[in-house]
C-alpha positions in Angstrom: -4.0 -25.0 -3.5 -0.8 -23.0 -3.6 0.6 -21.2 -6.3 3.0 -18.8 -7.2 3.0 -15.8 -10.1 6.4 -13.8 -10.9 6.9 -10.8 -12.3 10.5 -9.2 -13.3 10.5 -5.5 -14.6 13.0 -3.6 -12.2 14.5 -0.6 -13.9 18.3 0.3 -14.4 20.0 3.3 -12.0 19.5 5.4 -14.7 19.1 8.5 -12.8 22.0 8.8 -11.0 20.7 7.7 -7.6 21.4 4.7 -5.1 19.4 2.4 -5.9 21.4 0.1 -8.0 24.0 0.1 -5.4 21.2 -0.9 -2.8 20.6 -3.4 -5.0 24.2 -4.5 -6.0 24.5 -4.8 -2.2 21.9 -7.3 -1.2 22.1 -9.3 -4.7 25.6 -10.1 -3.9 24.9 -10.7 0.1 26.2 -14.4 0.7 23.3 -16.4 2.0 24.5 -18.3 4.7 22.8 -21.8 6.0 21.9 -21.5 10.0 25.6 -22.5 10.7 27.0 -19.7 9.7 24.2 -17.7 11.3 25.1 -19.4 14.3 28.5 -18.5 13.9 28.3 -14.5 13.3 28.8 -11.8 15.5 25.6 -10.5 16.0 23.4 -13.9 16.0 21.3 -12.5 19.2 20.5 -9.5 17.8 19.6 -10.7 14.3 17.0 -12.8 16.5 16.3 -10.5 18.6 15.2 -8.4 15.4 13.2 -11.3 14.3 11.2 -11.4 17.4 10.5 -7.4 17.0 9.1 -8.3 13.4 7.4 -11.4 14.6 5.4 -9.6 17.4 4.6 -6.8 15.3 3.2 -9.1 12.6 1.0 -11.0 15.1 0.0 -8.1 16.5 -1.7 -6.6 13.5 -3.0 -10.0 11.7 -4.8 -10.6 14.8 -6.3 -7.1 14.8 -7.7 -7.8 11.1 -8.7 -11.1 12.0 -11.0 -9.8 15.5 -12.0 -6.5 12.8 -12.9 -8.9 9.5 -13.6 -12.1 11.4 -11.4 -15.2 11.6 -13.0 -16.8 8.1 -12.5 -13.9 6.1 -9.0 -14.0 3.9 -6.3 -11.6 4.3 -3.8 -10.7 1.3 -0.5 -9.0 2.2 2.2 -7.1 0.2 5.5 -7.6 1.7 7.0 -4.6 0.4 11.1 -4.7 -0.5 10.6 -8.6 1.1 14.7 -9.8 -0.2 14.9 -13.3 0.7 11.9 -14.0 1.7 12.5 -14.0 6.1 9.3 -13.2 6.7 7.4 -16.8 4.6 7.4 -18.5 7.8 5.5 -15.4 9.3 2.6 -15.2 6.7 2.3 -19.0 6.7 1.8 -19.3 11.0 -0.4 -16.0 10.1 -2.4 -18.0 8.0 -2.8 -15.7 5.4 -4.7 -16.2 1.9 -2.4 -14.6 -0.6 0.8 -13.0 -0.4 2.4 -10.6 -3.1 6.5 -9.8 -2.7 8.3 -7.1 -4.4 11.9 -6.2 -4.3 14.7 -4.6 -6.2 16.8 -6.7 -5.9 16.6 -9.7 -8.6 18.3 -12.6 -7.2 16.6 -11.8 -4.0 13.4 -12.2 -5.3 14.1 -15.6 -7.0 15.6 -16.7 -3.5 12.2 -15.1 -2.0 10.5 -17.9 -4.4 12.8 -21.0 -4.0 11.8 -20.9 0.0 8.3 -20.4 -0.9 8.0 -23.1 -3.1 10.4 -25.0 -0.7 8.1 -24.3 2.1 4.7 -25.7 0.1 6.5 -28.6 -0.6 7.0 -29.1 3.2 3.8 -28.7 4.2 2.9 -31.7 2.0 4.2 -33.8 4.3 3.9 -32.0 8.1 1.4 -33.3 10.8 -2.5 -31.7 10.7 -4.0 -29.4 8.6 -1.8 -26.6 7.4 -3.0 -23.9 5.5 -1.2 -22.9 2.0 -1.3 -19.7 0.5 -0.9 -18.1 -3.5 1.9 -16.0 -3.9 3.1 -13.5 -6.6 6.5 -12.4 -6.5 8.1 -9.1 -8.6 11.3 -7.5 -9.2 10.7 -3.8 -9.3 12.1 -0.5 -7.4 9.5 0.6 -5.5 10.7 4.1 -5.8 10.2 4.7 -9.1 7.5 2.2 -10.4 3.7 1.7 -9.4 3.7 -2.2 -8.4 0.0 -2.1 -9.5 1.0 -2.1 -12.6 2.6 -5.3 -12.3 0.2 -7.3 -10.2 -1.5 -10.1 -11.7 -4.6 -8.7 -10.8 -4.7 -5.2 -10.5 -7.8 -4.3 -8.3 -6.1 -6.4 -5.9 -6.7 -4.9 -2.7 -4.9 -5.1 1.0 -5.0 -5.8 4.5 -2.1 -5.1 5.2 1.5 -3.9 3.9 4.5 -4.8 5.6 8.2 -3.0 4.7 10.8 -4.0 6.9 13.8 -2.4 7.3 13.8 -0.9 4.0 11.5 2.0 4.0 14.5 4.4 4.7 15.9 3.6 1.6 13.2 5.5 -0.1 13.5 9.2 1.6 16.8 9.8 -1.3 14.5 12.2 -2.6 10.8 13.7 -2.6 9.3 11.4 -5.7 11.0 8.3 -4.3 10.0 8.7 -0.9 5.9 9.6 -2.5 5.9 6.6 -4.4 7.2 4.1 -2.0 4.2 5.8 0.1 1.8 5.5 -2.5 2.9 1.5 -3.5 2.4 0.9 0.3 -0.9 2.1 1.0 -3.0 3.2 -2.5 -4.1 -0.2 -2.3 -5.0 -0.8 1.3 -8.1 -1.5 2.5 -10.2 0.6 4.5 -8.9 -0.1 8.0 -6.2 -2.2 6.5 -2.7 -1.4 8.2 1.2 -0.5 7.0 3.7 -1.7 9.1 7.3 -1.6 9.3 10.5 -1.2 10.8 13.1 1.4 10.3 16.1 3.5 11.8 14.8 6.4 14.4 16.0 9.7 13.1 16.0 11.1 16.4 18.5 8.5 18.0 20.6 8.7 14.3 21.1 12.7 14.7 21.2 12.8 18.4 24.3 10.1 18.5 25.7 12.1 15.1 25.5 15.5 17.3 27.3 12.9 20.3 30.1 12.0 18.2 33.5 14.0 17.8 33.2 13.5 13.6 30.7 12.6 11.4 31.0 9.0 12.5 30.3 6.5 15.3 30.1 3.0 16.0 30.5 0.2 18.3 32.4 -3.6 17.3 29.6 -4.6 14.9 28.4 -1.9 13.5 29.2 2.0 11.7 27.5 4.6 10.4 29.1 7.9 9.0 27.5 11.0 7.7 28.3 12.1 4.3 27.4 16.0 5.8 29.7 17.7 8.1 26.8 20.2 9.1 24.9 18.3 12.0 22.5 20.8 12.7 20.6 21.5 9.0 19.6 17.7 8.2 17.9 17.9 4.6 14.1 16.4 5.1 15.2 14.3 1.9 18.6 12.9 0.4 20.4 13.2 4.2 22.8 10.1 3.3 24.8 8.0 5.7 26.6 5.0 5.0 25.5 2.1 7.8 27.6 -1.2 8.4 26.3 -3.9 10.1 28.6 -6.7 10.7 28.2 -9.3 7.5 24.4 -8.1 7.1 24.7 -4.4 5.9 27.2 -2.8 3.8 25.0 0.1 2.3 23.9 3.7 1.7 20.8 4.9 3.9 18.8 8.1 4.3 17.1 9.4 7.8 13.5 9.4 8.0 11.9 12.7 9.3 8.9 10.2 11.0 7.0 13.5 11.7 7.2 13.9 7.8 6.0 10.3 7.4 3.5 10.6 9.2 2.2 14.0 7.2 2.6 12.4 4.1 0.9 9.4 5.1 -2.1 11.5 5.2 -2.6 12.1 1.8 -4.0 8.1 1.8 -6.2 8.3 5.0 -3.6 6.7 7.5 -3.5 7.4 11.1 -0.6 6.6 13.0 -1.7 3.7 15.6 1.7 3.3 17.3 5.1 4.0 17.2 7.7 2.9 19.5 12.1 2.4 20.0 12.5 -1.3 19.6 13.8 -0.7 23.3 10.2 0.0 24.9 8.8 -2.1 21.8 10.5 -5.2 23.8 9.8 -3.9 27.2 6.1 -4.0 26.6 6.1 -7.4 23.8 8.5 -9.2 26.6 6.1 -8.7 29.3 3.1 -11.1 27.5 3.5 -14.8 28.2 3.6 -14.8 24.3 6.2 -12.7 23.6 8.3 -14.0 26.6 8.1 -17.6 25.4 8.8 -16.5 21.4 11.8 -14.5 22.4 13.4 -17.9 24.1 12.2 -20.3 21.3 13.7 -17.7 18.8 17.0 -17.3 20.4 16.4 -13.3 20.8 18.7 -12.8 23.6 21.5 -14.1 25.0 21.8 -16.4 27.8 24.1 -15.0 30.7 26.0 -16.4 32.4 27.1 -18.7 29.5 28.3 -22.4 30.1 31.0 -23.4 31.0 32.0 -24.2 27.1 30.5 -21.4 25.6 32.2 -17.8 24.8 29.7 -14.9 25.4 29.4 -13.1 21.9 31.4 -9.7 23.2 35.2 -10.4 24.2 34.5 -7.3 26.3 33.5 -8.0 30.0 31.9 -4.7 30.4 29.6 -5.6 27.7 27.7 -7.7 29.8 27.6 -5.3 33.2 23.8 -4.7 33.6 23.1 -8.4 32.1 25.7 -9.4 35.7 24.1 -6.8 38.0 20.5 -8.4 37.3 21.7 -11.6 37.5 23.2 -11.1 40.8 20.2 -9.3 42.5 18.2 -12.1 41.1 20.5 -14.7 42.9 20.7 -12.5 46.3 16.8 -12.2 46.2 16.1 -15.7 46.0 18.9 -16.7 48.4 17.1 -18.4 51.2 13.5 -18.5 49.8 13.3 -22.2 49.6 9.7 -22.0 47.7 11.5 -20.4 45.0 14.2 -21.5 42.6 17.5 -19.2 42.2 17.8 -18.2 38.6 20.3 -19.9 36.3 20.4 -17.4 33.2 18.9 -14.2 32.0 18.7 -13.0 28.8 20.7 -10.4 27.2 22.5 -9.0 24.2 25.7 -7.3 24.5 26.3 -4.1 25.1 27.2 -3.8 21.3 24.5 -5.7 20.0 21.7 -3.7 22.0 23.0 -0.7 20.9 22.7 -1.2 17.0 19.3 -2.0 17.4 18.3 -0.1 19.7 18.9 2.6 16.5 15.5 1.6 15.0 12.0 1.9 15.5 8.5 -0.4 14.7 5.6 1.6 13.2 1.8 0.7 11.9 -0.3 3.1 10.3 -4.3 2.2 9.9 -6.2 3.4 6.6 -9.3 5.5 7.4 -12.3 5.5 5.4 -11.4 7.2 1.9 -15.1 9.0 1.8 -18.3 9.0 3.8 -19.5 6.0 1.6 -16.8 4.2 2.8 -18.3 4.6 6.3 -21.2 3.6 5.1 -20.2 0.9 3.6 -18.1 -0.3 6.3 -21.2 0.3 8.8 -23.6 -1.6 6.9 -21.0 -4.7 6.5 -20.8 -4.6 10.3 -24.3 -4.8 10.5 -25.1 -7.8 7.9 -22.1 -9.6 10.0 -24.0 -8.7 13.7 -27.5 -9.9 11.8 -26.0 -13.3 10.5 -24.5 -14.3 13.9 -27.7 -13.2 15.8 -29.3 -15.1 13.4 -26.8 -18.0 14.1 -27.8 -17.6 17.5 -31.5 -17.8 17.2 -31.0 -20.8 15.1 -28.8 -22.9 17.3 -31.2 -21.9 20.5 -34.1 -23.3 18.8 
């Protein structure tokens, strides 16, 4: 049975920082029906985005699941979640109980609309779908300890998932520590934290690239408050990002070699991290991944028909999508047991570059203590005993 808990204690911006205006920002973001997603610029990439979430989700959930076993349940905290996006993710994940937090108030009460909206679909869809309970809280998590506000406080994790929002957090040193500690004190041993956020490394290396303290392409910006390009703070280095009719906010870079060390402190080990460019060369590769990208609507298809405008008005942003597609077509030419390509998939030139900014993450919990280990070792036993004893059972 499904159910759902919420929770509303966000603070003011009493201090001074950014956070109200994060919040400002994404409480006032328009939410548009799929027509006008269809319609915007950067429809591709927001899918293409999607996928990179999507992948990185599965990914994980089926590591816990072949780590746990498939009949064990799984609770998530979808750390800063907005609208909800990610519901249709934890539902396919079949997840037993989901918790969301966010700043941003109205957000929050959207999150709940589509979960509730969702249940009430699954009433009526074909086979057995599993529900899941949800709780859903308005807090920063910068400033306030969501364990506090859970509806059961020794709720525990297997995993914690902040997407695109992380960066948000590094404004300052306490900020930064207690988004940290809201995203893993709770975990599991060998529960994960996952995310997605913008690669410092490609942020200052196209800041160093550009004549000012600005750059950008025809859907998106991003300007550096600082002038000095070559002493960027660990904490509080502020840039102001634009994403066309998506983001309209302040941001702070993410030192990742900093994460990582102060991800210590809660026994995680970083298990990957990877450009959303080789991310998708690997993901793309698995029949999987190949066949979500195209139900998904990740890339573009090139050439377009005949009736269709490509999303770029610009002919050169489409270049390498035209030299593939040709050497495709001249490679096939006269192999009769083969069929000459009609489309590849693409995103503009534009498009690729604003996401190619970011990068996907996941962090596993280590045991917190040697009884832990224990612990863990002696579970892994019982479960080896019961299925031998299974075994032995259905032989006989």
């Amino acid at each position: 049975m499904a159910s759902a808990h919420s929770v509303s204690n966000a603070e003011g911006d009493k201090s001074g920082d950014l956070t109200g205006t994060v919040a400002k920002h994404y409480n006032e973001l328009h939410e548009g029906g799929l027509e006008d997603r269809v319609k915007s610029r950067i429809f591709y990439q927001r899918n293409f985005n999607n996928w990179i979430k999507s992948m990185s989700i599965s990914d994980i959930l089926t590591r816990i699941k072949q780590r746990n076993g498939y009949n064990k349940s799984i609770t998530v905290l979808d750390l800063c979640s907005g609208k909800g996006g990610d519901l249709l993710k934890w539902k396919k994940g079949e997840i037993d109980h989901l918790i969301c937090a966010d700043i941003a108030g109205t957000s929050v009460e959207q999150c709940e609309v589509r979960y509730k909206e969702m249940q009430e679909r699954s009433k009526h869809e074909r086979g057995r779908q599993k529900n899941f309970t949800a709780q859903f809280i308005t807090a920063d998590c910068t400033k306030q300890r969501l364990r506090d506000l859970y509806a059961d406080p020794d709720m525990t994790f297997d995993l914690t998932s902040c997407q695109f929002s992380f960066h948000y957090s590094f404004e300052s040193l306490p900020q930064a520590e207690m988004m940290l500690q809201n995203a893993c004190e709770r975990l599991k041993p060998g529960g994960y934290f996952i995310g997605t956020l913008p690669n410092a490394y490609e942020l200052i290396k196209r800041w160093r690239a550009a004549e000012g303290s600005s750059f950008s392409n025809e859907v998106y910006e991003i300007s550096f408050e600082s002038e000095d390009k070559q002493n960027v703070p660990l904490f509080g280095a502020k840039y102001h990002f634009r994403l066309e009719g998506v983001v309209d906010c302040p941001e702070f870079v993410v030192h990742f070699p900093l994460l990582e060390k102060m991800a210590e402190k809660y026994n995680m080990k970083l298990v990957f991290k990877s450009t959303f460019a080789d991310f998708f060369q690997q993901k793309v590769q698995d029949n999987d991944g190949r066949g979500l990208i195209g139900r998904m609507q990740g890339l573009e298809p090139y050439p377009p028909d005949d009736d269709v405008e490509l999303m770029s008005k610009d002919e050169k942003s489409y270049a390498n999508a035209k030299k593939y597609w040709t050497e495709k077509q001249s490679s096939a030419a006269g192999d009769n047991e083969r069929r000459r390509p009609v489309k590849v998939g693409t995103l503009s030139q534009a498009e690729w570059e604003a996401s190619t900014i970011y990068l996907v993450f996941a962090f596993q919990r280590l045991p917190d203590s040697a009884n832990d280990s224990v612990a863990t070792a002696s579970n892994e036993r019982v479960s080896l005993k019961r299925k031998l004893d299974t075994s032995e059972a259905s032989s006989s």
